[in-house]
C-alpha positions as CSV (number, residue, x, y, z in Angstrom):
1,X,58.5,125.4,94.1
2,X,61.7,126.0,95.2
3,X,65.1,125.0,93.0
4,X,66.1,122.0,95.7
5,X,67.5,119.1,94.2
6,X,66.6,115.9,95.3
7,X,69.8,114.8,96.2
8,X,70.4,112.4,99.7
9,X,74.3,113.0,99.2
10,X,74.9,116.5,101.1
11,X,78.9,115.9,100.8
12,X,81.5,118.3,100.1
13,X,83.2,116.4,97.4
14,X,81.6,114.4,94.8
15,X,82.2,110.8,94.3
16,X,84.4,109.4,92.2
17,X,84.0,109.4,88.3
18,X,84.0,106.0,85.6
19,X,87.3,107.4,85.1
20,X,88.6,107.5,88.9
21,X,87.1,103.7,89.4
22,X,88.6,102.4,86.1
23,X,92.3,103.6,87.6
24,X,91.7,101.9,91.1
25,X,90.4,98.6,89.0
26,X,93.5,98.6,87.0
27,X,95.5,99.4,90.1
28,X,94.1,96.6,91.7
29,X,94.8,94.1,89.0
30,X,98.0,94.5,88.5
31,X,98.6,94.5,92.4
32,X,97.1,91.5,92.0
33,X,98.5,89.9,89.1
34,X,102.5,90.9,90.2
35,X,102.6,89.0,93.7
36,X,100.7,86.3,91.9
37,X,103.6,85.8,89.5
38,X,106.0,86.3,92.2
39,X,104.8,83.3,94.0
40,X,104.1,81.3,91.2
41,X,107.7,81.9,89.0
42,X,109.2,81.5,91.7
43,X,110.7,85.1,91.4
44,X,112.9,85.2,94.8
45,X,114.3,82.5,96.0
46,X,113.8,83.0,99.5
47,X,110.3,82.6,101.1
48,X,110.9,84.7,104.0
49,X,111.7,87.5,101.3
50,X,108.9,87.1,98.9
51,X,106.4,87.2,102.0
52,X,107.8,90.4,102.5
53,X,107.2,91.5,99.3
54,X,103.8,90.3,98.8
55,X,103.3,92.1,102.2
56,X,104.1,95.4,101.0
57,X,102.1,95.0,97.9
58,X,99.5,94.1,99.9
59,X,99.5,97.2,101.8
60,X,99.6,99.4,98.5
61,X,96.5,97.3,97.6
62,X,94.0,98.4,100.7
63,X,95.8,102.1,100.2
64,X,94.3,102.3,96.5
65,X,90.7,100.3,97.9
66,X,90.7,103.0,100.4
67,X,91.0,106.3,98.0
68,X,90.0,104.9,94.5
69,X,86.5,102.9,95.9
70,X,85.9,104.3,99.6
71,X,86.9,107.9,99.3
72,X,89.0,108.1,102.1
73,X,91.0,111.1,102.4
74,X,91.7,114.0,105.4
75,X,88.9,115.7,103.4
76,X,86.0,113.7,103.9
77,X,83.9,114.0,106.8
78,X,86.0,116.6,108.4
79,X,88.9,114.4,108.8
80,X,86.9,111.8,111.0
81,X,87.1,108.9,109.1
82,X,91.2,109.2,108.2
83,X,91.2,109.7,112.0
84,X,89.0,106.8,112.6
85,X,91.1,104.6,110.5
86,X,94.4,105.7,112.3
87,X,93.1,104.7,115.8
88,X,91.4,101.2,114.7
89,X,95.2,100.5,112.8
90,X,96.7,101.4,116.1
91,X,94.2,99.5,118.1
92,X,95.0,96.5,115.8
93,X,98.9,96.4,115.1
94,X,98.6,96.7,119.7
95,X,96.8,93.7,119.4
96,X,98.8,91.7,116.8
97,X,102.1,92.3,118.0
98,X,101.0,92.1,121.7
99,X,99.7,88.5,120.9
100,X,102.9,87.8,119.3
101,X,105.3,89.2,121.4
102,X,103.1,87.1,124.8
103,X,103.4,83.5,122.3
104,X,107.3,83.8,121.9
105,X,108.0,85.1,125.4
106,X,105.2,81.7,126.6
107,X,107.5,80.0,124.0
108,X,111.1,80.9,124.8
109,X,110.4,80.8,129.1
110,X,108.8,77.3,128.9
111,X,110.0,75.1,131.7
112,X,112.2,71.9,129.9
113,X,110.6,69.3,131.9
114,X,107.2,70.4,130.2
115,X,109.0,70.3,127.1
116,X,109.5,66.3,127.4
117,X,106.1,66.1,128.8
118,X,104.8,67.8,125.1
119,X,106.7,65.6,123.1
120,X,106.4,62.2,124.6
């Protein structure tokens, strides 16, 4: 018998240890718990402001998901699933601001006699 290992995982770099999920769990509470307390204490006054906020952590948040729990670096897979991710964000933010960029230009060049017609 030969010395093969049994293993189905024929990666380059191990997965994570108790010790790398443990700091993406704690990551993700408090990520969690600060916007909550924003909201909720009424932290900033303005609303506009603390969306913004809550935004950005919420950005950190999937950043930390995407190393600490899914692995994702330029490393793995030969750089295919960073460069996956990239285009689908791309593909995405196109999409997003495209629709929302078509609904306030449909918005601001409506004709005012269908404006009474929407209101009455």
């Amino acid at each position: 018998m030969s010395d093969h290992h049994d293993d189905h995982h024929n990666e380059e770099f191990p997965h994570s240890s108790f010790r790398g999920y443990m700091i993406g769990f704690v990551l993700s509470v408090i990520l969690t718990v600060i916007p909550f307390w924003l909201v909720m204490a009424n932290v900033i006054s303005s609303s506009a402001a603390t969306a913004v906020v809550i935004l950005g952590f919420a950005v950190v948040q999937i950043v930390v998901h995407m190393v600490y729990f899914l692995h994702m670096n330029f490393q793995s897979q030969g750089g295919w699933n960073m460069l996956s991710l990239i285009f689908t964000s791309i593909l995405v933010l196109i999409t997003i601001f495209g629709s929302l960029w078509v609904m306030y230009h449909m918005n601001v060049n409506m004709m005012p006699s269908m404006m009474g017609d929407m209101q009455g």
